[in-house]
C-alpha positions in Angstrom: -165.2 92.0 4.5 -163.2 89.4 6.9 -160.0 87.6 6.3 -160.4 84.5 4.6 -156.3 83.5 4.4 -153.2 84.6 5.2 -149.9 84.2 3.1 -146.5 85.1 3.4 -145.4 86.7 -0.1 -141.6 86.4 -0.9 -139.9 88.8 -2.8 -136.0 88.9 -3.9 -133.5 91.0 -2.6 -132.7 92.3 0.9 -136.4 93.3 0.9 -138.6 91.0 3.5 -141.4 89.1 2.7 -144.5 90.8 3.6 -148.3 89.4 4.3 -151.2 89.4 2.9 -154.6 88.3 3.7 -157.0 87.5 0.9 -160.6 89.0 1.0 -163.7 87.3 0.7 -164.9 88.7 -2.5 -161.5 86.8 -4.1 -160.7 89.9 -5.8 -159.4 92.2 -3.1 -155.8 91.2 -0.6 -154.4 93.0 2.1 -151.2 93.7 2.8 -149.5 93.9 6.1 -146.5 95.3 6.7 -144.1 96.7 9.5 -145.9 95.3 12.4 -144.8 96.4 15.8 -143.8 93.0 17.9 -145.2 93.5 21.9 -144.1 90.1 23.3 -146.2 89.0 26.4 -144.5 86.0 28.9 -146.3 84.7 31.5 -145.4 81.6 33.9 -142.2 82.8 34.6 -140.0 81.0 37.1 -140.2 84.3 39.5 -142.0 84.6 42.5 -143.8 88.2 42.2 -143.4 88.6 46.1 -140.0 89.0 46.3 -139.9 91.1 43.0 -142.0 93.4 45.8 -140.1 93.1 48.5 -137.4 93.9 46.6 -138.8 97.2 44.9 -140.0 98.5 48.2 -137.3 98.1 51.0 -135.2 100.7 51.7 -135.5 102.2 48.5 -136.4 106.2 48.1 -139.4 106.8 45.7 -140.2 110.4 44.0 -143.2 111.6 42.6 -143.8 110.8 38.4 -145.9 113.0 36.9 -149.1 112.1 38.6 -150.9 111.9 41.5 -150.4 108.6 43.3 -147.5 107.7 40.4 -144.0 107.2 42.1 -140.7 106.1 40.9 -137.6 104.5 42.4 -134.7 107.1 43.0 -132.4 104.3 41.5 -132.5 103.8 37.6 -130.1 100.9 38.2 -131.8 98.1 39.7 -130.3 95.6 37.2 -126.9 95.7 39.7 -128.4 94.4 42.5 -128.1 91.1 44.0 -131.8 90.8 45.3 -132.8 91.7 41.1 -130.3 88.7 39.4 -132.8 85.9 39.1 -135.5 89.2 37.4 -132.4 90.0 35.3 -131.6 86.7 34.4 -135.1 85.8 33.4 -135.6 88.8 31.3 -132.4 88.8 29.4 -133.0 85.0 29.0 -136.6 85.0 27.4 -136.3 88.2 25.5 -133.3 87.3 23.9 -134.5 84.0 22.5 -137.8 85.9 21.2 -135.8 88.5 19.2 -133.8 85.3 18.0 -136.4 82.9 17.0 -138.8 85.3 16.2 -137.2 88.5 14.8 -134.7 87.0 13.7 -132.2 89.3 14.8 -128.6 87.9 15.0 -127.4 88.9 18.7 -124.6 87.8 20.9 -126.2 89.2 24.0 -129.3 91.2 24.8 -128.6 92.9 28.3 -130.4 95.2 30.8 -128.7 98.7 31.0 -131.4 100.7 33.2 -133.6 99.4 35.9 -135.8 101.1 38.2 -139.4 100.5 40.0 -142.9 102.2 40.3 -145.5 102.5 42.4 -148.9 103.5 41.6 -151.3 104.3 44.5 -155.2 103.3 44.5 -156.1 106.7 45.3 -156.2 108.8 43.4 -156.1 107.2 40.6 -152.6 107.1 38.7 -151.9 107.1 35.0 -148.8 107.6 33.1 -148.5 110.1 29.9 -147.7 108.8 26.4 -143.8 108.6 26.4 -141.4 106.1 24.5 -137.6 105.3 25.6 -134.9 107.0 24.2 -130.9 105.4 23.9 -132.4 102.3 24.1 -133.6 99.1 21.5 -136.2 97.2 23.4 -138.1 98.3 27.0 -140.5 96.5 29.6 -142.0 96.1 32.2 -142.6 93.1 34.9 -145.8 93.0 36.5 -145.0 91.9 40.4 -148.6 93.4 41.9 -151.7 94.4 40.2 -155.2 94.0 40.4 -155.8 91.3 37.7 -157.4 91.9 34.8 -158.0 95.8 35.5 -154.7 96.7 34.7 -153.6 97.7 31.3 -150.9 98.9 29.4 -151.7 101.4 26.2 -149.7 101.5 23.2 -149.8 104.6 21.0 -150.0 104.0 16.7 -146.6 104.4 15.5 -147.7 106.0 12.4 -146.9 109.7 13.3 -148.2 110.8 9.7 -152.0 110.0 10.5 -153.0 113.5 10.7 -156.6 112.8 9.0 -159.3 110.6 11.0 -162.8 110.1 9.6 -165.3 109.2 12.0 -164.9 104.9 13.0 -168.2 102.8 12.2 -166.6 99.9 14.3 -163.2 99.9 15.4 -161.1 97.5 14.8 -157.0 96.4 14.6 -156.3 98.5 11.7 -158.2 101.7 12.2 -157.1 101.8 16.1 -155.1 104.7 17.3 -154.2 103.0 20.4 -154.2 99.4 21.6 -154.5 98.5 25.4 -152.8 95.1 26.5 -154.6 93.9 29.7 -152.1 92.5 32.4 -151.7 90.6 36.0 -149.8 90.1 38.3 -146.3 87.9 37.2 -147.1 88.7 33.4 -143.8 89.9 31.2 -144.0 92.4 28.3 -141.2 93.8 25.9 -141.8 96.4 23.1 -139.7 98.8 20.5 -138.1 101.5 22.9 -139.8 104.0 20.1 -143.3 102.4 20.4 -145.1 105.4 22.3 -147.1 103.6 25.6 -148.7 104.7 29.0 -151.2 104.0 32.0 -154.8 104.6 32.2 -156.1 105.9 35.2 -155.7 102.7 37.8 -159.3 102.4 39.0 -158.5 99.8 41.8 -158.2 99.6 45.3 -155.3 97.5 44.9 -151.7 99.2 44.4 -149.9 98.3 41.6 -146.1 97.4 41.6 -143.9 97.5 38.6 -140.4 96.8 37.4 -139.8 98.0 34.1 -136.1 98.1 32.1 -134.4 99.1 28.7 -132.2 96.6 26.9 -129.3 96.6 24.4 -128.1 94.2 22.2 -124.1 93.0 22.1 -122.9 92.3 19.0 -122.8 94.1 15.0 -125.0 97.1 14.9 -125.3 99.3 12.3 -126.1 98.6 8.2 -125.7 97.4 5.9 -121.8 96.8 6.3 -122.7 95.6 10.5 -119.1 97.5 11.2 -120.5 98.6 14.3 -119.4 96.6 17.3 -121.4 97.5 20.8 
């Protein structure tokens, strides 16, 4: 069975709408709901060069994990002068997405930890499973990687699967993990909790990273918002 439409479905109350695609047999629907939002920007008004040359000098690197995996010594990049136009950027484009398209009210969405990493060609380096805690939305900012052999791999958020008959063709709902292909200049954000890590880099090319955690400014909380950050 493929999709044949899609519909959003309203429903009163504080409850959002959900969405459902309608089978081909015109008997069956499907309903979507609690989607996790990765949002990918590319074309970004950043050169990636001097993202690298500012991730590499003078900066003290220690080993993450893996072989050929190091990160930056400082986890506050984002107070840099030589990072403000990355900052700016980031802040800039991720806080109109979560506006326009989650629809979140925010005053601000800002950058509280910043640091860099550097994966070696050889051996190959990956990056375990891990998600971001005391934080609302990470990413990263690709400034050098092999295009199109790099990837980032999201983890299912559904923690209950425990049960998984064998897949006759895999597809976006059955998936237990989803890899995002990247290059060079490219921009991704995510849910801090949304599990993610590196396949083993099988390029001769290093691969250069910046990658953040953001907070939002304004009323947190729910339902009565009396939480000011």
């Amino acid at each position: 069975m493929s999709a044949k439409s899609s519909d959003v479905v309203d429903v009163p109350g504080s409850i959002a709408p959900g969405i459902v695609e309608q089978r081909d047999d015109g008997n069956t629907s499907l309903m979507l709901v609690f989607p996790s939002p990765i949002f990918r920007f590319n074309n970004l008004d950043i050169d990636p060069l001097n993202v690298v040359r500012a991730a590499l000098e003078n900066r003290q690197f220690f080993p993450n994990f893996a072989d050929g995996n190091y990160t930056s010594e400082d986890f506050m990049l984002q107070e840099e002068e030589v990072f403000a136009p990355l900052v700016e950027v980031i802040e800039a484009r991720a806080a109109a997405a979560l506006r326009t398209v989650l629809r979140y009210r925010l005053e601000d969405l800002k950058i509280n930890t910043m640091w860099c990493n550097v994966h070696n060609p050889e051996p190959a380096a990956s990056h375990f499973l891990h998600e971001h805690a005391n934080s609302f939305f990470s990413g990263t900012y690709y400034a050098e990687v092999a295009d199109d052999k790099s990837a980032i791999v999201f983890d299912t958020p559904l923690r209950t699967k425990v049960i998984s008959p064998e897949i006759e063709e895999q597809n976006y709902l059955n998936t237990m993990r989803h890899a995002v292909p990247v290059n060079t200049g490219d921009l991704l954000i995510w849910p801090s909790e949304l599990r993610h890590g590196i396949l083993p880099y099988e390029s001769r090319q290093r691969r250069i990273t910046v990658s953040f955690n953001m907070m939002p400014k304004g009323k947190l909380g729910g339902p009565t918002w009396n939480y000011v950050y």
